[in-house]
PDB file with one MODEL, atoms N, CA, C and O in Angstrom:
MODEL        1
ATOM      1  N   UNK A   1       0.800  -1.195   0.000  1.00  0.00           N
ATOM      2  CA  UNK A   1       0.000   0.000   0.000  1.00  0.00           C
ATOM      3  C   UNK A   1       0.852   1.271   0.000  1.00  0.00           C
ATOM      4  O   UNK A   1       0.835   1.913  -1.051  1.00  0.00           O
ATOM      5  N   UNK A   2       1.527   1.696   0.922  1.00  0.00           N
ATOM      6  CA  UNK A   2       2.259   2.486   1.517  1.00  0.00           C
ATOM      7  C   UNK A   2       3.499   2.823   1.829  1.00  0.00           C
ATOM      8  O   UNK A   2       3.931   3.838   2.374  1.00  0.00           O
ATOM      9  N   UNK A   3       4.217   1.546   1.295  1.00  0.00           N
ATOM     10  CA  UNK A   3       5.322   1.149   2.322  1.00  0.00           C
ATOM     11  C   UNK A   3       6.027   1.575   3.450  1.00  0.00           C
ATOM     12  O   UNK A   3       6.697   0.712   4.017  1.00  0.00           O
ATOM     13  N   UNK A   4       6.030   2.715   3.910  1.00  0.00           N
ATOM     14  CA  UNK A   4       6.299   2.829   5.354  1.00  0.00           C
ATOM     15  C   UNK A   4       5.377   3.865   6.261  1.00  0.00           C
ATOM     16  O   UNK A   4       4.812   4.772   5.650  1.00  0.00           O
ATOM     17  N   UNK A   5       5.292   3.817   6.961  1.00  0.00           N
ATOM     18  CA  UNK A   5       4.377   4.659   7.955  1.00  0.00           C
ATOM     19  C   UNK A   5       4.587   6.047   7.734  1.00  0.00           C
ATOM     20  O   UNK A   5       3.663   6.838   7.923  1.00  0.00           O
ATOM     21  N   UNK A   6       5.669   6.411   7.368  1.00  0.00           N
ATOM     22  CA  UNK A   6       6.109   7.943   7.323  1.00  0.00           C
ATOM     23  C   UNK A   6       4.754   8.176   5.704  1.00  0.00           C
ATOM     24  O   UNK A   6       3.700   8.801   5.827  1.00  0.00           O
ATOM     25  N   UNK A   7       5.006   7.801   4.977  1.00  0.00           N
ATOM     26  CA  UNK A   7       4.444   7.758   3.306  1.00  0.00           C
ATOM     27  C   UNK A   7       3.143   7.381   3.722  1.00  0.00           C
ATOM     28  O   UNK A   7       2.491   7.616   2.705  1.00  0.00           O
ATOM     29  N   UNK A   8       2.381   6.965   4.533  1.00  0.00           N
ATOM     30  CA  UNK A   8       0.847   6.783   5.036  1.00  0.00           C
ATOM     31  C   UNK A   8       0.600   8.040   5.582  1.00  0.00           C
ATOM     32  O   UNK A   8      -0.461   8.654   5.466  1.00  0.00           O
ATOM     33  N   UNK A   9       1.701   8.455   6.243  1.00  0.00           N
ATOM     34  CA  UNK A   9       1.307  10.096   7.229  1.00  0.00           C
ATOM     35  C   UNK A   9       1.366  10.998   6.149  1.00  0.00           C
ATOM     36  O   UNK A   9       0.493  11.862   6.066  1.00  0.00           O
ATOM     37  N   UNK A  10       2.163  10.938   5.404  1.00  0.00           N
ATOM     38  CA  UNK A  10       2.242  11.931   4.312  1.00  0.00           C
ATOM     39  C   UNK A  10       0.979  12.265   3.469  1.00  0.00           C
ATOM     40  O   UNK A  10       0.434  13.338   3.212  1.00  0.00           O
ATOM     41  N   UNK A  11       0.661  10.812   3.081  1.00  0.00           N
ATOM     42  CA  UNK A  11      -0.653  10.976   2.192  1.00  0.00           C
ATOM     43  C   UNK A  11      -2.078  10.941   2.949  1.00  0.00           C
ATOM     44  O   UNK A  11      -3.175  10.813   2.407  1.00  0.00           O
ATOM     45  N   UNK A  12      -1.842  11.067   4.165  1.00  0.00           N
ATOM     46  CA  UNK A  12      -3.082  11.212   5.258  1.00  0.00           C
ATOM     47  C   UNK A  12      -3.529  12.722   5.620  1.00  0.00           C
ATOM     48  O   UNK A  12      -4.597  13.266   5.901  1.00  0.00           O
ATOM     49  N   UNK A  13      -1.888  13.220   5.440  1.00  0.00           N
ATOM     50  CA  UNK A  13      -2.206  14.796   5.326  1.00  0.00           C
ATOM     51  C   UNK A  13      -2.748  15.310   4.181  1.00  0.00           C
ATOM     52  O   UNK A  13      -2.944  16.524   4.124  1.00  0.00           O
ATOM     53  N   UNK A  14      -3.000  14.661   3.338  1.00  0.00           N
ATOM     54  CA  UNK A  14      -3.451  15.130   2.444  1.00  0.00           C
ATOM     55  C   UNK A  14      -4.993  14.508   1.980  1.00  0.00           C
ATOM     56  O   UNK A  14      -5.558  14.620   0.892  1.00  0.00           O
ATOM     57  N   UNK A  15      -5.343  13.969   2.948  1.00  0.00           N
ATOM     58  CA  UNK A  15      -6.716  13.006   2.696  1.00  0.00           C
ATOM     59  C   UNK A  15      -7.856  14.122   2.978  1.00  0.00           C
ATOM     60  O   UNK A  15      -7.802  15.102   3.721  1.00  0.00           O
ATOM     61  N   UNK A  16      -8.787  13.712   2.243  1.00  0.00           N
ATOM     62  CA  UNK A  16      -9.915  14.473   2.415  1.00  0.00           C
ATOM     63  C   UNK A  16     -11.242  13.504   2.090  1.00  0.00           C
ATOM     64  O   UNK A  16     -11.398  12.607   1.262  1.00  0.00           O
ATOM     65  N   UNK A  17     -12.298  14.183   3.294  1.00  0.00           N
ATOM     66  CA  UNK A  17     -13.228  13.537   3.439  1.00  0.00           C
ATOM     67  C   UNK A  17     -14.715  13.665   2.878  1.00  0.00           C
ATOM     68  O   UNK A  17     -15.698  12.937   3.019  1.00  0.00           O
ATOM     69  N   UNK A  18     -14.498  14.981   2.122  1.00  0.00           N
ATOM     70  CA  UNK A  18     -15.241  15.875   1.471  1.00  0.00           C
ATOM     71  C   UNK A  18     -16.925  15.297   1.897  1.00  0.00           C
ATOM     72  O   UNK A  18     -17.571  14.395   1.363  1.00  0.00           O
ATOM     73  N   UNK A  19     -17.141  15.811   2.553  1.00  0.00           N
ATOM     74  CA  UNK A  19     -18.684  15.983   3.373  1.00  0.00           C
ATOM     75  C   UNK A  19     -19.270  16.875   2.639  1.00  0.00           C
ATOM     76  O   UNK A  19     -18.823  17.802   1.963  1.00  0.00           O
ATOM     77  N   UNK A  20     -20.258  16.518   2.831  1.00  0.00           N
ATOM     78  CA  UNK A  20     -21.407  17.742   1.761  1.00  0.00           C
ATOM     79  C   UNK A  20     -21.550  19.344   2.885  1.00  0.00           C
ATOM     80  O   UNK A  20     -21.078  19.630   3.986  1.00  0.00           O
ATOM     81  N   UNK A  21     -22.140  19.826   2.234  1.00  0.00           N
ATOM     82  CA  UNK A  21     -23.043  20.742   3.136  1.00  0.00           C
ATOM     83  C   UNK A  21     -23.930  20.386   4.438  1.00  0.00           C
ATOM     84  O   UNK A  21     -25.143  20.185   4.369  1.00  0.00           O
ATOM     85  N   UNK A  22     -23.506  20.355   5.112  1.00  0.00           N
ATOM     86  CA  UNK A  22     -24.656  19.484   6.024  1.00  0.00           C
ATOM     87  C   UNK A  22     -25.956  20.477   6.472  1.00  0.00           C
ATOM     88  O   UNK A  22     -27.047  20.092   6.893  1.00  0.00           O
ATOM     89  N   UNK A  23     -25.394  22.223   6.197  1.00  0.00           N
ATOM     90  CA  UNK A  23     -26.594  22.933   6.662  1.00  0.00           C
ATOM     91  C   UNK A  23     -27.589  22.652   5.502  1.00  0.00           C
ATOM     92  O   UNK A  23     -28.696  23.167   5.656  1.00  0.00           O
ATOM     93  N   UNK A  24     -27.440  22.084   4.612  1.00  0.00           N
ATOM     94  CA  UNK A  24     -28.708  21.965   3.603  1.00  0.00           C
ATOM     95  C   UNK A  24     -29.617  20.885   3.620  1.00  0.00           C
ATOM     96  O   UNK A  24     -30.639  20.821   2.938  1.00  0.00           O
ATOM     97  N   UNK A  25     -28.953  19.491   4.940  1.00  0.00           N
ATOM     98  CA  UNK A  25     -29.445  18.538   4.935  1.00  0.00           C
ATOM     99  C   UNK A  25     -30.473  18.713   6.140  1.00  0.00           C
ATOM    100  O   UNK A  25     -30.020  19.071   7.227  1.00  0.00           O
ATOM    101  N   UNK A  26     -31.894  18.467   5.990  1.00  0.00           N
ATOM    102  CA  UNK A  26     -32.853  18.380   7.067  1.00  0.00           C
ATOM    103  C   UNK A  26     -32.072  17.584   8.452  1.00  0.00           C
ATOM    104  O   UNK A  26     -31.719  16.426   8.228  1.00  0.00           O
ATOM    105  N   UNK A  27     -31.750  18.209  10.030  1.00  0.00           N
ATOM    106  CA  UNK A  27     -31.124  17.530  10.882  1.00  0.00           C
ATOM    107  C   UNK A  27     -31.623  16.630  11.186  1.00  0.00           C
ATOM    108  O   UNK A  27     -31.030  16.413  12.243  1.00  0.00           O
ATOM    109  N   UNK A  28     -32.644  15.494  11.032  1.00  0.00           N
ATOM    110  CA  UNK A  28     -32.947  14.399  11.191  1.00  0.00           C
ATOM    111  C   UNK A  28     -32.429  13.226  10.123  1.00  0.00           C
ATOM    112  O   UNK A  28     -32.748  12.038  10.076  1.00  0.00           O
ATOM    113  N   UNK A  29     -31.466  14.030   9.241  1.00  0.00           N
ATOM    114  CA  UNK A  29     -31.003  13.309   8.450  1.00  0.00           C
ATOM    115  C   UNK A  29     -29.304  12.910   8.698  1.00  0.00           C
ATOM    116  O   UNK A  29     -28.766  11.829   8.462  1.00  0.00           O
ATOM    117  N   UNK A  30     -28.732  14.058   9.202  1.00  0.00           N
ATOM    118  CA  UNK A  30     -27.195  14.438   9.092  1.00  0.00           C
ATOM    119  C   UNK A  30     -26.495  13.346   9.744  1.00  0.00           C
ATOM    120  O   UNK A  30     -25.373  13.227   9.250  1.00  0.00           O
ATOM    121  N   UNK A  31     -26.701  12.597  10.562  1.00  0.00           N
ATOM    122  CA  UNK A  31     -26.254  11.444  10.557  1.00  0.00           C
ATOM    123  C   UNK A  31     -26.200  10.441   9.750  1.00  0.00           C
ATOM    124  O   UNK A  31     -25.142   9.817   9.661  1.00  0.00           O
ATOM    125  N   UNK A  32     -27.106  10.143   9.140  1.00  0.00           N
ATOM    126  CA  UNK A  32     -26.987   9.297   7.989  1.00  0.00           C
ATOM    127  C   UNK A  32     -26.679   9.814   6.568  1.00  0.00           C
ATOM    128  O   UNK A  32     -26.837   9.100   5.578  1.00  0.00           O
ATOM    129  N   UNK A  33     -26.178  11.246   6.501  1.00  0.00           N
ATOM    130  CA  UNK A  33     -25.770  11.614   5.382  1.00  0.00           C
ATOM    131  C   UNK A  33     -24.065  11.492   6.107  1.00  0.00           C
ATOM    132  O   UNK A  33     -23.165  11.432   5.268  1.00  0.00           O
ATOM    133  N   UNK A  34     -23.690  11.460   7.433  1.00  0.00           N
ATOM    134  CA  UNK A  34     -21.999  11.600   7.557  1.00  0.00           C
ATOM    135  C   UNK A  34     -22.020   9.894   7.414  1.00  0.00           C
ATOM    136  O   UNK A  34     -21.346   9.466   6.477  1.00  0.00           O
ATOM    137  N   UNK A  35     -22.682   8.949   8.198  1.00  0.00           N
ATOM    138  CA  UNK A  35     -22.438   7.496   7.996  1.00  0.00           C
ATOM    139  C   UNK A  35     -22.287   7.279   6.644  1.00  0.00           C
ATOM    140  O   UNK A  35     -21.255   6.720   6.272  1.00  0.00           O
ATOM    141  N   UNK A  36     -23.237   7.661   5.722  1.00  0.00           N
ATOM    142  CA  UNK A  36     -22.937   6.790   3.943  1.00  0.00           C
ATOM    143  C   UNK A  36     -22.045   7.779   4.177  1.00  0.00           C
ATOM    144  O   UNK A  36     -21.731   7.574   5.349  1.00  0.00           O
ATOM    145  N   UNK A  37     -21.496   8.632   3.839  1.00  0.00           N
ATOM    146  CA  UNK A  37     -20.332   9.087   3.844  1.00  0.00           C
ATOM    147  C   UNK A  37     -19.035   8.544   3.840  1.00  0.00           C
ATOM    148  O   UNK A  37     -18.179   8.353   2.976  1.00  0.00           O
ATOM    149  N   UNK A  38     -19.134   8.342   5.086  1.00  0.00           N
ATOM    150  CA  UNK A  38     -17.871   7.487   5.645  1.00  0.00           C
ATOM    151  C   UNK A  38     -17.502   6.086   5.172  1.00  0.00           C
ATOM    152  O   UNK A  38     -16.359   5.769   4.842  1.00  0.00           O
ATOM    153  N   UNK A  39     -18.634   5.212   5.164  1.00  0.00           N
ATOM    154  CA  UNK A  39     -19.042   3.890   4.120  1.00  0.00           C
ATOM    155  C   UNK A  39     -18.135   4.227   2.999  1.00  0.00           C
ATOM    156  O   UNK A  39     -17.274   3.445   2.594  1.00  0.00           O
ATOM    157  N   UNK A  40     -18.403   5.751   2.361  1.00  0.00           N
ATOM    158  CA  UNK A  40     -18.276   5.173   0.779  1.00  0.00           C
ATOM    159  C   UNK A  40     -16.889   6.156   0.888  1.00  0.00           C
ATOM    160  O   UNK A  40     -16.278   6.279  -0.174  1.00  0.00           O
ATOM    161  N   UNK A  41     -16.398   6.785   1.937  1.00  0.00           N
ATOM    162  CA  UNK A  41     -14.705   6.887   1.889  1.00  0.00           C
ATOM    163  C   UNK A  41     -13.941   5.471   2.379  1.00  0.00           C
ATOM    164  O   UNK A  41     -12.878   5.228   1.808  1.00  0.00           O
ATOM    165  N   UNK A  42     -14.373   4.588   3.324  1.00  0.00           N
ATOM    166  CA  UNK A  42     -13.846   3.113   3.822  1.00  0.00           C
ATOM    167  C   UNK A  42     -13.796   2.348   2.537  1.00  0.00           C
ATOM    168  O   UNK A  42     -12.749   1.865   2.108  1.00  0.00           O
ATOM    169  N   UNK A  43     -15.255   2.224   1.774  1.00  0.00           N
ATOM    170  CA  UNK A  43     -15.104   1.244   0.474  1.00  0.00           C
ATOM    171  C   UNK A  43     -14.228   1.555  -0.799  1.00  0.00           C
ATOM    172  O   UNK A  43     -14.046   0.718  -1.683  1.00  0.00           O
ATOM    173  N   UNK A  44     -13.579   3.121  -0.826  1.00  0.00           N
ATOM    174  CA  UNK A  44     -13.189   4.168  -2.041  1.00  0.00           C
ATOM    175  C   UNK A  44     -11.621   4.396  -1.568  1.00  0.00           C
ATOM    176  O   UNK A  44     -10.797   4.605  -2.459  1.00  0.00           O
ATOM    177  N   UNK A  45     -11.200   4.364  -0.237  1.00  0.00           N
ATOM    178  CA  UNK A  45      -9.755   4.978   0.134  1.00  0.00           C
ATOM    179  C   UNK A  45      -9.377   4.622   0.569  1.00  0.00           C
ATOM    180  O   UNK A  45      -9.660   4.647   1.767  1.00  0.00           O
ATOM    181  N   UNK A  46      -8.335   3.905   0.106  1.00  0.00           N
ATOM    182  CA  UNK A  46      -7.638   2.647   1.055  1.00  0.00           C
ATOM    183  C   UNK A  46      -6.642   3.393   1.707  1.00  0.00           C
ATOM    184  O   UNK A  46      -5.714   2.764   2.215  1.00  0.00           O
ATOM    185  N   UNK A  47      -6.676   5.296   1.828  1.00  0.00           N
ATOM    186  CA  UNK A  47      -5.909   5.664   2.465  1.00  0.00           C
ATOM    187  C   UNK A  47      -6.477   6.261   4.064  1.00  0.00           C
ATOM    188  O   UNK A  47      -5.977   6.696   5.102  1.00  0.00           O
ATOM    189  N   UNK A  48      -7.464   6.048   3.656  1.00  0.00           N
ATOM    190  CA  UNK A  48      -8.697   5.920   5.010  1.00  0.00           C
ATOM    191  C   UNK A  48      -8.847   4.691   5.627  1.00  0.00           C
ATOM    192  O   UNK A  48      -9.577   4.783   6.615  1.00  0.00           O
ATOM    193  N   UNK A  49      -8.478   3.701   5.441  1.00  0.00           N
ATOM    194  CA  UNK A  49      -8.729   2.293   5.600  1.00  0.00           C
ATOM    195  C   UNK A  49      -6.922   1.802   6.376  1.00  0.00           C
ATOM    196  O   UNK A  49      -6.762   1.110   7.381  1.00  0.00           O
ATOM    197  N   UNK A  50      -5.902   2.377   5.581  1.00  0.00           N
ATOM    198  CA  UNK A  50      -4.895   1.780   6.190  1.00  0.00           C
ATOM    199  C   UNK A  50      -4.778   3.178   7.439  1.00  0.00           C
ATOM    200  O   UNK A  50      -4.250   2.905   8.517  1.00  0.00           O
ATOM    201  N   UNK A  51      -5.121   4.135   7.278  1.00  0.00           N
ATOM    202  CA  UNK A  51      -4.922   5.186   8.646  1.00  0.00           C
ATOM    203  C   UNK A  51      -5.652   4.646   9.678  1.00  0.00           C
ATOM    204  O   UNK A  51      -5.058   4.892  10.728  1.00  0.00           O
ATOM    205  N   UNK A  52      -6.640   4.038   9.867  1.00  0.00           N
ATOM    206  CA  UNK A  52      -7.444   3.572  10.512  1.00  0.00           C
ATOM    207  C   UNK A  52      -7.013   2.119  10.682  1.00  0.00           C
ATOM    208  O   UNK A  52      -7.940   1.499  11.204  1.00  0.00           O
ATOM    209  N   UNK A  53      -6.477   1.722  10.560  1.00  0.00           N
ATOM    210  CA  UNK A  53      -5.950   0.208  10.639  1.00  0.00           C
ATOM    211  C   UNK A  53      -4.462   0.566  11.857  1.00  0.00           C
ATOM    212  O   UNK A  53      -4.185  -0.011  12.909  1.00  0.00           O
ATOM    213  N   UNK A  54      -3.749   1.744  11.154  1.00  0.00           N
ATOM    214  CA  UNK A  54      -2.912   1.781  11.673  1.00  0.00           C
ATOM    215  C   UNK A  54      -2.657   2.742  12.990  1.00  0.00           C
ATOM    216  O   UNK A  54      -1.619   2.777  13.652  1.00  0.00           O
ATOM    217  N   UNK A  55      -4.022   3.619  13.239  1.00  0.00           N
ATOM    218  CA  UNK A  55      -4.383   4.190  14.640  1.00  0.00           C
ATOM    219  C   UNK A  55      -4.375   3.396  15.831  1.00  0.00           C
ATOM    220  O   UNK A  55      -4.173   3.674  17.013  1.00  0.00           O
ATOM    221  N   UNK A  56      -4.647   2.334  15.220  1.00  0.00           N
ATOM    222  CA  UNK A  56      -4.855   1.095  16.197  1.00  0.00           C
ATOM    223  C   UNK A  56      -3.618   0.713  17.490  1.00  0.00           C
ATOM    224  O   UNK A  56      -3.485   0.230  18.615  1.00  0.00           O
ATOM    225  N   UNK A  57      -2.927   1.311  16.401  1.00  0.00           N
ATOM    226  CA  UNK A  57      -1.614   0.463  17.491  1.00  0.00           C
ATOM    227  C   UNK A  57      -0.021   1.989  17.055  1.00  0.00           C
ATOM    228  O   UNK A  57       1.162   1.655  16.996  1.00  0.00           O
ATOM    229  N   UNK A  58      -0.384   3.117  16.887  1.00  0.00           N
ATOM    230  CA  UNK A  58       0.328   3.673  16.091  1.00  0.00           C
ATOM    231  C   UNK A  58       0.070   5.384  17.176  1.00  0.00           C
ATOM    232  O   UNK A  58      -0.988   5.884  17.560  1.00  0.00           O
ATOM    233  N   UNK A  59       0.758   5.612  17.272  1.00  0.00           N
ATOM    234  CA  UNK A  59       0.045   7.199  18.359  1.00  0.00           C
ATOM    235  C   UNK A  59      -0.189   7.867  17.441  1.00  0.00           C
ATOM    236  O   UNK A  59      -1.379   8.139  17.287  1.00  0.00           O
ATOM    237  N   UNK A  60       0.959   8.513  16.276  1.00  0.00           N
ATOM    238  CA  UNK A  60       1.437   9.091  14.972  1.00  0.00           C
ATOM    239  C   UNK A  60      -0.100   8.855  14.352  1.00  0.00           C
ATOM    240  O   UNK A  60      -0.868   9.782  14.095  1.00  0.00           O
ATOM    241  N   UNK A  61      -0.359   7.625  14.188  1.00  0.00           N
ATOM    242  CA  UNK A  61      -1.350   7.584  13.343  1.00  0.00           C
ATOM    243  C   UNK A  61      -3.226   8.061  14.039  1.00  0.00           C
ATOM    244  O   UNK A  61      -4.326   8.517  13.729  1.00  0.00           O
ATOM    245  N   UNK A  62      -2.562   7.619  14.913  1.00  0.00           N
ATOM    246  CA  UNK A  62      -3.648   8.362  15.633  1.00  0.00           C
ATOM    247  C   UNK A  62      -4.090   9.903  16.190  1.00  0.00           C
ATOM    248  O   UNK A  62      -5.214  10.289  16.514  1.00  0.00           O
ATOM    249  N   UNK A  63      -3.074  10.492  16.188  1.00  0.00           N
ATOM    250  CA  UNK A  63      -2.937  12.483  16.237  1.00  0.00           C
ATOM    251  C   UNK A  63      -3.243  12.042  14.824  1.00  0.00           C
ATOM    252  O   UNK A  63      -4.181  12.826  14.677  1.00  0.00           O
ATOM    253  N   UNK A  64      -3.197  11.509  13.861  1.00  0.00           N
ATOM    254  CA  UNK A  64      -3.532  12.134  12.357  1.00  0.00           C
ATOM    255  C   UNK A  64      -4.556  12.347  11.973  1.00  0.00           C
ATOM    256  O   UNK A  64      -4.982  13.351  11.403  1.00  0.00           O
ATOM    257  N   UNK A  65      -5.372  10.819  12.426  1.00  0.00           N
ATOM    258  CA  UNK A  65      -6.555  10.418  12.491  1.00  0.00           C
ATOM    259  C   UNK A  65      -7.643  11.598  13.099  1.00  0.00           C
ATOM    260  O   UNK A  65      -8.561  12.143  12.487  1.00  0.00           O
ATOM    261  N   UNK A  66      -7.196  11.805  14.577  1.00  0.00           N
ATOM    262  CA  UNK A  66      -7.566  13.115  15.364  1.00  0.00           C
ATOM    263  C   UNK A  66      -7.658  14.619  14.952  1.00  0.00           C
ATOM    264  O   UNK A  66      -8.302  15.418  15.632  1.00  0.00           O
ATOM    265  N   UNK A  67      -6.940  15.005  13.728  1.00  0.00           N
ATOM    266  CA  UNK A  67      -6.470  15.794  12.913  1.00  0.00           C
ATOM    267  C   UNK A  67      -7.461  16.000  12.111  1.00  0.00           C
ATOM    268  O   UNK A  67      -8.231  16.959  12.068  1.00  0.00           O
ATOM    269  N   UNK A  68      -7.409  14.950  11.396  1.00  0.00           N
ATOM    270  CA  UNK A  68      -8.234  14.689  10.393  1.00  0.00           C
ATOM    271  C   UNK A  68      -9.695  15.214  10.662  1.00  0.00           C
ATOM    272  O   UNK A  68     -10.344  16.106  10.117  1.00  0.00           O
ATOM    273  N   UNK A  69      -9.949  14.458  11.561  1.00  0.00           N
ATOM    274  CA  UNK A  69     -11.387  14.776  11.898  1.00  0.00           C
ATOM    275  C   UNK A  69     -11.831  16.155  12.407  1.00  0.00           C
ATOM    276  O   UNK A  69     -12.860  16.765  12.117  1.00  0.00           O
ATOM    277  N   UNK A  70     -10.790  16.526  13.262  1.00  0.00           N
ATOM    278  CA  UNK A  70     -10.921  17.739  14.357  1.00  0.00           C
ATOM    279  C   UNK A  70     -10.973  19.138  13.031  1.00  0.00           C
ATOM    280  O   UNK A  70     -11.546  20.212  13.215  1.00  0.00           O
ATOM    281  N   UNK A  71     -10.403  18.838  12.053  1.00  0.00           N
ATOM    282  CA  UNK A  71     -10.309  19.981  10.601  1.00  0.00           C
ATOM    283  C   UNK A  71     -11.495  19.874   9.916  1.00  0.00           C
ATOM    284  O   UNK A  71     -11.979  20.780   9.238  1.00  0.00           O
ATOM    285  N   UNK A  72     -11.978  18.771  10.082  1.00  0.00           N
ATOM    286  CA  UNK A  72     -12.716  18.176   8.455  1.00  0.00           C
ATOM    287  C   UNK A  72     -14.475  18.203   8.986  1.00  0.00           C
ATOM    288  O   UNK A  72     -15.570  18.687   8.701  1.00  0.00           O
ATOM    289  N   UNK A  73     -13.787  17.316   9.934  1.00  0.00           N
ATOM    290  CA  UNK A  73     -16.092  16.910  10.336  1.00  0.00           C
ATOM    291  C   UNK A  73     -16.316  17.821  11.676  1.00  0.00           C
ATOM    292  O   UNK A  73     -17.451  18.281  11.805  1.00  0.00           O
ATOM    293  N   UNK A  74     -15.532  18.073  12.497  1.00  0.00           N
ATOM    294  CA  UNK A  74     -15.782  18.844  13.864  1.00  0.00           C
ATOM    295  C   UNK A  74     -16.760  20.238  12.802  1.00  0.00           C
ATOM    296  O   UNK A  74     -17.986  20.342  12.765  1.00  0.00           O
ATOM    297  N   UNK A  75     -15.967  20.942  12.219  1.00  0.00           N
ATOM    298  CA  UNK A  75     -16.817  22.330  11.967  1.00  0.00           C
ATOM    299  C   UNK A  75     -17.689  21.891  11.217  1.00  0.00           C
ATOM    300  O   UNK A  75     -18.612  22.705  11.189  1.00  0.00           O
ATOM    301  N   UNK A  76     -18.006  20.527  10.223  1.00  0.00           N
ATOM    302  CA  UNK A  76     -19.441  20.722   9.356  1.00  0.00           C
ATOM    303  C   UNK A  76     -19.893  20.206  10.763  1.00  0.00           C
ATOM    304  O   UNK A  76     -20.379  21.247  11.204  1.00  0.00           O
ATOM    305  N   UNK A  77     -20.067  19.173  11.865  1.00  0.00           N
ATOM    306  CA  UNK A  77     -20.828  19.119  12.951  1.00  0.00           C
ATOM    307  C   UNK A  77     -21.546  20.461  13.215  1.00  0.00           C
ATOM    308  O   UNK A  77     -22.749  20.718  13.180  1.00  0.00           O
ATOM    309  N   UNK A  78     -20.428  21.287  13.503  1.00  0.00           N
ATOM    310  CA  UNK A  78     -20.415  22.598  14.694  1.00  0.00           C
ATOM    311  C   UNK A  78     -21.095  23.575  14.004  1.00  0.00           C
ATOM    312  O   UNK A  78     -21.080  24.691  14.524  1.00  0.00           O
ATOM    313  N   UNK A  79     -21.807  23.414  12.755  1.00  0.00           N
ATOM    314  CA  UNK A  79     -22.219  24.230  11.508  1.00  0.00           C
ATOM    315  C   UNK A  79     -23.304  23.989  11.907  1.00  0.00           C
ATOM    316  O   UNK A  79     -23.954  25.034  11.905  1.00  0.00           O
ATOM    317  N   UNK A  80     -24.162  22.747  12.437  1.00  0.00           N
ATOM    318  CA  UNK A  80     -25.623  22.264  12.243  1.00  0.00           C
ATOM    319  C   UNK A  80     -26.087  22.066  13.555  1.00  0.00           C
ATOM    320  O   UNK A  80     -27.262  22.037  13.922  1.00  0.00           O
ATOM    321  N   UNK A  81     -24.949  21.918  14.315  1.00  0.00           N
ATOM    322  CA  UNK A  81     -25.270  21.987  15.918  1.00  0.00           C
ATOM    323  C   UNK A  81     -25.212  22.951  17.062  1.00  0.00           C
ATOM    324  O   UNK A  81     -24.990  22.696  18.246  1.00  0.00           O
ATOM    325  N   UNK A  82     -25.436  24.032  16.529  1.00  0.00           N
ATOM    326  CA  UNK A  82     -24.821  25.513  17.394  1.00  0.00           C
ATOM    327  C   UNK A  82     -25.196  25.616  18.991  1.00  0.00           C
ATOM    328  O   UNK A  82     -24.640  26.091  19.981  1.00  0.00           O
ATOM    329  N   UNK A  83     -26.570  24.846  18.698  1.00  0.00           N
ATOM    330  CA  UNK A  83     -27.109  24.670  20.722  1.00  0.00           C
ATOM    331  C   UNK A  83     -26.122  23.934  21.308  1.00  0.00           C
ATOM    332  O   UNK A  83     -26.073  24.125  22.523  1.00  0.00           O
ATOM    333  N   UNK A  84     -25.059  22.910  20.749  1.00  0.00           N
ATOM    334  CA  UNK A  84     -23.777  21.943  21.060  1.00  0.00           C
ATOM    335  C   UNK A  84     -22.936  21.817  21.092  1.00  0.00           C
ATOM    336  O   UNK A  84     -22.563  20.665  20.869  1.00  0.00           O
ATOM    337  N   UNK A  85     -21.952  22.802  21.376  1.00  0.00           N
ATOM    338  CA  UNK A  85     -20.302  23.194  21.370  1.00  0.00           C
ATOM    339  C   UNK A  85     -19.254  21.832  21.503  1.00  0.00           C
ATOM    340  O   UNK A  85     -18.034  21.990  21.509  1.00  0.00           O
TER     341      UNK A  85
ENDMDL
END
């Protein structure tokens, strides 16, 4: 895939999870618009798939992982949930 952990971090920084708009999605939905989401980045990115494989047992990979998310899905969350800091 990758061959070394450094070249997984590299291309992890550069991963994207591209979420829709979520303020356009009715909030009884936005969960199941981030789940297929995520489904169809796990079934599509095997660079989502080995970061997550390798959080497991990896700290590195896990601040990335943490990264990742804390940039990417925290503010579309924090977009649709304003009563929820």
């Amino acid at each position: 895939y990758f061959g070394s952990k450094q070249e997984l971090f590299a291309e992890a920084a550069e991963f994207r999870i591209d979420l829709p708009d979520l303020t356009a999605v009715d909030p009884d939905d936005v969960a199941d618009v981030l789940l297929s989401r995520f489904f169809a980045v796990w079934a599509l990115d095997t660079t989502f798939v080995a970061l997550l494989r390798a959080a497991m047992t990896s700290e590195s990979a896990a601040d990335t992982m943490r990264r990742v998310f804390a940039a990417q899905v925290a503010p579309a969350l924090a977009a649709v949930t304003p009563d929820h800091p």
